[in-house]
N, CA, C and O atoms as CSV, one atom per row, in Angstrom:
chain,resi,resn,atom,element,x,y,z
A,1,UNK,N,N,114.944,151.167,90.229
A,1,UNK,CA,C,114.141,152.238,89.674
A,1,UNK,C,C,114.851,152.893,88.482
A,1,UNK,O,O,114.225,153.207,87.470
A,2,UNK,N,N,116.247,153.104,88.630
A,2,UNK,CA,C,116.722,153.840,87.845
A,2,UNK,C,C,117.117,152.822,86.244
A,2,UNK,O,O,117.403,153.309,85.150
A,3,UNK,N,N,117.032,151.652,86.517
A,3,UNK,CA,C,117.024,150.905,85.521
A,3,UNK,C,C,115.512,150.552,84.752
A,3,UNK,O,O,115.609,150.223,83.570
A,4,UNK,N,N,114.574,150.584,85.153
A,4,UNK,CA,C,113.432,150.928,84.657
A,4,UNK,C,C,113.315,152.471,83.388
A,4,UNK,O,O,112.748,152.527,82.297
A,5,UNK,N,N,114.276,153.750,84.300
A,5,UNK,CA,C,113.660,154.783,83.397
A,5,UNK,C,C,114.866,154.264,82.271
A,5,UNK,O,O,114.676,154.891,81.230
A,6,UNK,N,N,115.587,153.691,82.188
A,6,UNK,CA,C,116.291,153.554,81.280
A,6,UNK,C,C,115.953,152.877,80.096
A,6,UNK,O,O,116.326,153.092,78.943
A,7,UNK,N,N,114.690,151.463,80.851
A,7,UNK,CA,C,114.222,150.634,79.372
A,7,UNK,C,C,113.417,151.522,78.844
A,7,UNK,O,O,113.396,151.570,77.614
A,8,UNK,N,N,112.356,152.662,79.785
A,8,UNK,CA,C,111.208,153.326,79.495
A,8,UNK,C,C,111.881,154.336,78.638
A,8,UNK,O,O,111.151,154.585,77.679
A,9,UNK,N,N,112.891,154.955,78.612
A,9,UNK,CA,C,113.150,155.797,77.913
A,9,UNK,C,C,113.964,155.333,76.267
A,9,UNK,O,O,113.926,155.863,75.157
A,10,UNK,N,N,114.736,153.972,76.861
A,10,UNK,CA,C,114.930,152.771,75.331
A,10,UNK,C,C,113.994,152.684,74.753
A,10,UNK,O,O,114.335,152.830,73.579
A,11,UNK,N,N,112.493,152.464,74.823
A,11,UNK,CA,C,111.274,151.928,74.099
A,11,UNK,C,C,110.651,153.405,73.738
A,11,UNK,O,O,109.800,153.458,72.850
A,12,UNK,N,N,111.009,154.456,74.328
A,12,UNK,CA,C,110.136,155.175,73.523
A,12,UNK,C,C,111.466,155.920,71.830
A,12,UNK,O,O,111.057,156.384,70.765
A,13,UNK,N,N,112.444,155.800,72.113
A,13,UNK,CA,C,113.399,156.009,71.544
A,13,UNK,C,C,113.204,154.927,70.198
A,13,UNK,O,O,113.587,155.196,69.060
A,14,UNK,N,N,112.511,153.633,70.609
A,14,UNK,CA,C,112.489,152.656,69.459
A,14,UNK,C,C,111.255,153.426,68.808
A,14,UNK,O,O,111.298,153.818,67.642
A,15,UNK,N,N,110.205,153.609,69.595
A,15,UNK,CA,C,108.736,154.154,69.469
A,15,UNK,C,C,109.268,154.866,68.173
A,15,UNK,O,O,108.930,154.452,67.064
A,16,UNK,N,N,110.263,156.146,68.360
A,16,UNK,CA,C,110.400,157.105,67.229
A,16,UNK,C,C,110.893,156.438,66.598
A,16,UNK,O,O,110.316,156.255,65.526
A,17,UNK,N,N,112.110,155.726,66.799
A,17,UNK,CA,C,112.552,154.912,64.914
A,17,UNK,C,C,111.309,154.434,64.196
A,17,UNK,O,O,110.759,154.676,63.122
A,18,UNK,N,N,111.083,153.602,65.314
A,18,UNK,CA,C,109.751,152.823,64.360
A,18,UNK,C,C,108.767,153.405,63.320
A,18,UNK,O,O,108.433,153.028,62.196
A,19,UNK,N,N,108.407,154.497,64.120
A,19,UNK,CA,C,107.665,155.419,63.404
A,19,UNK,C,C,108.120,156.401,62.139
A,19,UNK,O,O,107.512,157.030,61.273
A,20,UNK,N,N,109.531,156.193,62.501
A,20,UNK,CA,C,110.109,157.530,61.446
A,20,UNK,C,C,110.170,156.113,60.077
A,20,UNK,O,O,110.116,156.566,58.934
A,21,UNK,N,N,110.243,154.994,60.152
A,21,UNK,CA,C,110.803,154.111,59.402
A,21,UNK,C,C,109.293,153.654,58.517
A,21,UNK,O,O,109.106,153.494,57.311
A,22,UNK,N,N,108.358,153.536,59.700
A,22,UNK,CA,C,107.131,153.539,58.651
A,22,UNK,C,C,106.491,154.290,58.297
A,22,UNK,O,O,105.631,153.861,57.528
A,23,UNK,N,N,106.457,155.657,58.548
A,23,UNK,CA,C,106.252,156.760,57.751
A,23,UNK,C,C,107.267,156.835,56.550
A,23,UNK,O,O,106.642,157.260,55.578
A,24,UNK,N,N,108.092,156.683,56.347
A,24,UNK,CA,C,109.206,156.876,55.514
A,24,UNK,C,C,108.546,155.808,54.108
A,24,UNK,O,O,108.065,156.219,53.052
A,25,UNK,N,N,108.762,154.133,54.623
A,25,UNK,CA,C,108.212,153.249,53.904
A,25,UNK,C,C,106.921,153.636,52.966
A,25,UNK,O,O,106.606,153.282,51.830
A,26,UNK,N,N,106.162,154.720,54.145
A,26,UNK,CA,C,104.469,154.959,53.065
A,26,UNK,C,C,104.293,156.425,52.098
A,26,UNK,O,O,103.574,156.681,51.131
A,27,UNK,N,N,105.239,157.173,52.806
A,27,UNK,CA,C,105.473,158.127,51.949
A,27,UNK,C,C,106.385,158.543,50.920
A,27,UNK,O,O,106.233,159.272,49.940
A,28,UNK,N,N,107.636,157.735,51.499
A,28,UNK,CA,C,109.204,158.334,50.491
A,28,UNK,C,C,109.350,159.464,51.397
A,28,UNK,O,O,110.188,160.121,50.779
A,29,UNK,N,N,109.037,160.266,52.676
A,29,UNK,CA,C,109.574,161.104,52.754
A,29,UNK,C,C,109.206,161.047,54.748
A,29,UNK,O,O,108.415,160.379,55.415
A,30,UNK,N,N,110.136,161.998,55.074
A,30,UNK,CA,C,111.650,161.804,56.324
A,30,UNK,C,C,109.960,162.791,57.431
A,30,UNK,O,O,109.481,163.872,57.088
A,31,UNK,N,N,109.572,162.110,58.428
A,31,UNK,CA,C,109.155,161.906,59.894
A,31,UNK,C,C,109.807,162.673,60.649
A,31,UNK,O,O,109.250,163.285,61.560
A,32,UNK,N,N,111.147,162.774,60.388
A,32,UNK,CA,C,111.593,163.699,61.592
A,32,UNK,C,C,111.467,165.134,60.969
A,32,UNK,O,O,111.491,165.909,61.925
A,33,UNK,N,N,111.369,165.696,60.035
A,33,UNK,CA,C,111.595,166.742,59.836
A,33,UNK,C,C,109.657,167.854,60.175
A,33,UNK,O,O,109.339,169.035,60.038
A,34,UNK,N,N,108.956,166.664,60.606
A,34,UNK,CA,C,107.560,167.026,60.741
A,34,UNK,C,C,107.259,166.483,62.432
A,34,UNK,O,O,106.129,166.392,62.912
A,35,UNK,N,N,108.397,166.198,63.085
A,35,UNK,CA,C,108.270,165.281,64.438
A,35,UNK,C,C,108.036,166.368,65.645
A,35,UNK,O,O,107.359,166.276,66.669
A,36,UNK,N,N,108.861,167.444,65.132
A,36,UNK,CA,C,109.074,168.204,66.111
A,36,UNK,C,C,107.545,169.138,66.763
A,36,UNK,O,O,107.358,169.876,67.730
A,37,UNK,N,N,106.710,168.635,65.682
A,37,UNK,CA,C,105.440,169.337,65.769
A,37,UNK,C,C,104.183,168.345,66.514
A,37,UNK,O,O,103.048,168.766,66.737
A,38,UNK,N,N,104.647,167.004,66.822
A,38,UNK,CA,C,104.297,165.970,67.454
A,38,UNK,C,C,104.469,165.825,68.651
A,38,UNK,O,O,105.681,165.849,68.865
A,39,UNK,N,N,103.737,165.644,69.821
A,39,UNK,CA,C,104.116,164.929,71.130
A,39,UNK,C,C,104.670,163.467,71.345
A,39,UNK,O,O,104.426,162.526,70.590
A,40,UNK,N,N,105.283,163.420,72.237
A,40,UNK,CA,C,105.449,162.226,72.123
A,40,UNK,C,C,104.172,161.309,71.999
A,40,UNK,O,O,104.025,160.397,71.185
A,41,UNK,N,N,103.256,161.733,72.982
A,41,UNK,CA,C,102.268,161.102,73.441
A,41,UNK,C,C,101.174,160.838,71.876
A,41,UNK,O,O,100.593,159.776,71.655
A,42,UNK,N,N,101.111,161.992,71.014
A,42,UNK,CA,C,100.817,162.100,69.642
A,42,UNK,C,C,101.620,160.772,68.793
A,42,UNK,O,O,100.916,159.866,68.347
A,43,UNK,N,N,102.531,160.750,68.683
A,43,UNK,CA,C,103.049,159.924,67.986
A,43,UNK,C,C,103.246,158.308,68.401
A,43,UNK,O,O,103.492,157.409,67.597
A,44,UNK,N,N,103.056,158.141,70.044
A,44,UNK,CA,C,102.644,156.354,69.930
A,44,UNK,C,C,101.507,156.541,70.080
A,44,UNK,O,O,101.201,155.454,70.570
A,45,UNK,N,N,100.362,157.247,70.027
A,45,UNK,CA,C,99.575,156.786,69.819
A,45,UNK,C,C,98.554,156.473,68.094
A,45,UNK,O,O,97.543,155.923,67.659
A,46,UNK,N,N,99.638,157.222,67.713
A,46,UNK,CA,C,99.738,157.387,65.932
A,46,UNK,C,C,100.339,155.727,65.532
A,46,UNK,O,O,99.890,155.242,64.493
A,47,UNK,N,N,101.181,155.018,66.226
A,47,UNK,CA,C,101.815,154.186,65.987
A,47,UNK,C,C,100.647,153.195,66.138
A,47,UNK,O,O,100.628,152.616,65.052
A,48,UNK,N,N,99.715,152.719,66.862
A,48,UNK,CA,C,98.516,152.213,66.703
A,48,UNK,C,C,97.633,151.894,65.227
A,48,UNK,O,O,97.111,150.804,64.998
A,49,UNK,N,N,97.593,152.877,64.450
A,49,UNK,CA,C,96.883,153.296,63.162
A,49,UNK,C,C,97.967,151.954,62.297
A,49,UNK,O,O,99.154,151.643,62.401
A,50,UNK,N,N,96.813,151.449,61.464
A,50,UNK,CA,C,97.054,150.792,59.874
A,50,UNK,C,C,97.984,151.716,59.344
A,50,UNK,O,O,98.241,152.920,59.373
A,51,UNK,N,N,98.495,150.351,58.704
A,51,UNK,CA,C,99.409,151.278,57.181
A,51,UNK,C,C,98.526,152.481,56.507
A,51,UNK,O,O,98.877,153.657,56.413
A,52,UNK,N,N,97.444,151.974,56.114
A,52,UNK,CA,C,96.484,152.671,55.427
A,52,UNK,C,C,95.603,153.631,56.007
A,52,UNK,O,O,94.626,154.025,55.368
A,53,UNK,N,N,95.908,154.133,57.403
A,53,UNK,CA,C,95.553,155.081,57.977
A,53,UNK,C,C,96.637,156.173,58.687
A,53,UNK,O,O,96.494,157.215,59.326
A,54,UNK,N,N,97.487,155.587,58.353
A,54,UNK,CA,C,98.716,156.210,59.062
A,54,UNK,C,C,99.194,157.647,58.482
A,54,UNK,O,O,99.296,158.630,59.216
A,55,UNK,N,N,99.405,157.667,57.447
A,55,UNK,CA,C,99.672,158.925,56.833
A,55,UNK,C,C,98.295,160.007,56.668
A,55,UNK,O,O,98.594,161.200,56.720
A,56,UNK,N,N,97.162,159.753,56.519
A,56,UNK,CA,C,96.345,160.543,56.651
A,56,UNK,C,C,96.047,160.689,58.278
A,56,UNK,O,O,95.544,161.806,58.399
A,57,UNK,N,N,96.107,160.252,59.183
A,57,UNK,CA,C,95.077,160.461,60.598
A,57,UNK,C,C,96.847,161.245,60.769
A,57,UNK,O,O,96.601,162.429,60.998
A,58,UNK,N,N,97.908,161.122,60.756
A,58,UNK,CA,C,99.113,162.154,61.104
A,58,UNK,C,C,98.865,163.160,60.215
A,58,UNK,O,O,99.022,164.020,61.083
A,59,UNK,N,N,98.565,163.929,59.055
A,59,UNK,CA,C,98.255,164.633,58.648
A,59,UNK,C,C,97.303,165.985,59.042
A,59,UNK,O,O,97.422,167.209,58.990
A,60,UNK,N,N,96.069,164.786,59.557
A,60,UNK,CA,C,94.769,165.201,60.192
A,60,UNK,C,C,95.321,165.476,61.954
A,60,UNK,O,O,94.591,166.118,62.710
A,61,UNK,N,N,96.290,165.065,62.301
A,61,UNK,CA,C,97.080,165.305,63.734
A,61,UNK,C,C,97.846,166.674,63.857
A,61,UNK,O,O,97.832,167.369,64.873
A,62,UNK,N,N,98.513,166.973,62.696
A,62,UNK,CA,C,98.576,167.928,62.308
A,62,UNK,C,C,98.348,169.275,62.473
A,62,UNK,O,O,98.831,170.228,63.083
A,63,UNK,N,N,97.397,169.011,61.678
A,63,UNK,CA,C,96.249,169.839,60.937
A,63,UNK,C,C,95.456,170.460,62.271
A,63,UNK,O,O,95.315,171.679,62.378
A,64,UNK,N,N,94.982,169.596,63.213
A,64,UNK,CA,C,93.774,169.683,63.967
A,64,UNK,C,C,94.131,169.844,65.415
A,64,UNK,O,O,93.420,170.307,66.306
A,65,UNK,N,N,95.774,169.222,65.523
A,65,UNK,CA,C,96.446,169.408,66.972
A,65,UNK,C,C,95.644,167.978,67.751
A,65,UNK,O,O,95.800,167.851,68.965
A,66,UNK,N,N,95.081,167.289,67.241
A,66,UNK,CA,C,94.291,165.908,67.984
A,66,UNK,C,C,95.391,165.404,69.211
A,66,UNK,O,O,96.610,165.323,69.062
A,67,UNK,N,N,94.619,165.090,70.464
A,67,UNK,CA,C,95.306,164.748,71.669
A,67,UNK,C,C,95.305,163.227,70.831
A,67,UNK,O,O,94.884,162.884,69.726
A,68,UNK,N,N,96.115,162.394,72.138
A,68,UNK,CA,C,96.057,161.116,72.079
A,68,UNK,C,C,95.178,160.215,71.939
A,68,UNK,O,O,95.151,159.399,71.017
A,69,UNK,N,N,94.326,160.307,72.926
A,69,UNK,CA,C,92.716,160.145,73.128
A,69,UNK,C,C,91.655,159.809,71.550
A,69,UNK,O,O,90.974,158.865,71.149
A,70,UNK,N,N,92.043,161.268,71.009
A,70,UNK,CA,C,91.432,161.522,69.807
A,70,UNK,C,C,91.802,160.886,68.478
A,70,UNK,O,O,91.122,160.912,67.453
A,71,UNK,N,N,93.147,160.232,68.678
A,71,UNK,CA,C,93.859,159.891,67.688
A,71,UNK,C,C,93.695,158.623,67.877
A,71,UNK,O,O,93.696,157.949,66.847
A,72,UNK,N,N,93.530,157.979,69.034
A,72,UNK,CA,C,93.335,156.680,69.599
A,72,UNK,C,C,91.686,156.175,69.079
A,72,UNK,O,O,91.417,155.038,68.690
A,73,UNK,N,N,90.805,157.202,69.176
A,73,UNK,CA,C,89.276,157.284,68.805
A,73,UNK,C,C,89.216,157.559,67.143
A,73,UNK,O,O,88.211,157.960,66.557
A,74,UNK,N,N,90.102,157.353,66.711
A,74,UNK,CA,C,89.484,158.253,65.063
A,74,UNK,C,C,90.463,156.505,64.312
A,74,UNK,O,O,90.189,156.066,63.195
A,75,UNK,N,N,91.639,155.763,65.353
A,75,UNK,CA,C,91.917,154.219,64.469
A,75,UNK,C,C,90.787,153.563,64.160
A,75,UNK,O,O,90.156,153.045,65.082
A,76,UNK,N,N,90.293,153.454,62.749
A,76,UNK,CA,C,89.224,152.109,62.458
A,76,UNK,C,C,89.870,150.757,62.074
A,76,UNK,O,O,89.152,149.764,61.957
A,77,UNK,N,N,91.094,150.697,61.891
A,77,UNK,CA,C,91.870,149.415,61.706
A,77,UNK,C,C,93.188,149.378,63.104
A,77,UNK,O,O,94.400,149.499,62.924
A,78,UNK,N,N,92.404,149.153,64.590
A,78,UNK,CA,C,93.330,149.142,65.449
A,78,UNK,C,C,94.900,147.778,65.469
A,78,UNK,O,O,94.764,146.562,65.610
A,79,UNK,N,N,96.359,148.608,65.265
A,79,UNK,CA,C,97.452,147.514,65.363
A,79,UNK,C,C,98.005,147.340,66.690
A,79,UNK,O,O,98.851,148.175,67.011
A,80,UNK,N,N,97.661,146.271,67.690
A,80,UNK,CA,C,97.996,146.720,68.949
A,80,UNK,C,C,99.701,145.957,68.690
A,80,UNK,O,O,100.370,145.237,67.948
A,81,UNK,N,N,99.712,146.876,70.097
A,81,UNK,CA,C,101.644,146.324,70.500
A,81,UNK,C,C,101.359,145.309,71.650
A,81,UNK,O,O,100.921,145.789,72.695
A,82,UNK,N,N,101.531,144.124,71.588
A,82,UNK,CA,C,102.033,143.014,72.218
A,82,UNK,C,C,103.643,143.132,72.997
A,82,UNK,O,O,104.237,142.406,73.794
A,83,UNK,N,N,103.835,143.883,72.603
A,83,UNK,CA,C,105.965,143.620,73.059
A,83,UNK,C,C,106.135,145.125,73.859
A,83,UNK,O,O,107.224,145.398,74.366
A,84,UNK,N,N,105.389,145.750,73.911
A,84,UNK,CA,C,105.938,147.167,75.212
A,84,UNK,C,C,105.384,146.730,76.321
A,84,UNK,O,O,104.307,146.199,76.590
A,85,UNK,N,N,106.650,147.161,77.131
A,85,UNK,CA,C,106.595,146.708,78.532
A,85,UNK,C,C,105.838,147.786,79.551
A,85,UNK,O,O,105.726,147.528,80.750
């Protein structure tokens, strides 16, 4: 059990690089300093969204406080994850 919360808590730890790295790539500018205003649960499900939706629907996440759900409902170019366990 206790080796489980350890990958679960490894993958969400990648979850944020990942995210801070392609936000970074589309904007020129730094994810963490706007993260803290994010749930976790907000931000993989932000990780879902196109390149080309990514910086606006986090904006609009923002802006609007959108649950997961909502953020999950508003991807029109869904990127699924194949590799989380």
């Amino acid at each position: 059990m206790l080796r489980q919360h350890y990958a679960l808590n490894n993958q969400n730890r990648i979850v944020r690089l990942e995210m801070r790295f392609r936000y970074f790539l589309l904007t020129n500018q730094r994810l963490d300093l706007l993260e803290n205003q994010l749930s976790f649960g907000q931000l993989s499900a932000l990780r879902f969204a196109s390149d080309e939706e990514l910086v606006a629907l986090t904006e609009r996440t923002l802006k609007e406080n959108l649950s997961p759900n909502e953020i999950k409902k508003s991807i029109k170019e869904w990127q699924p994850d194949h590799m989380r366990v």
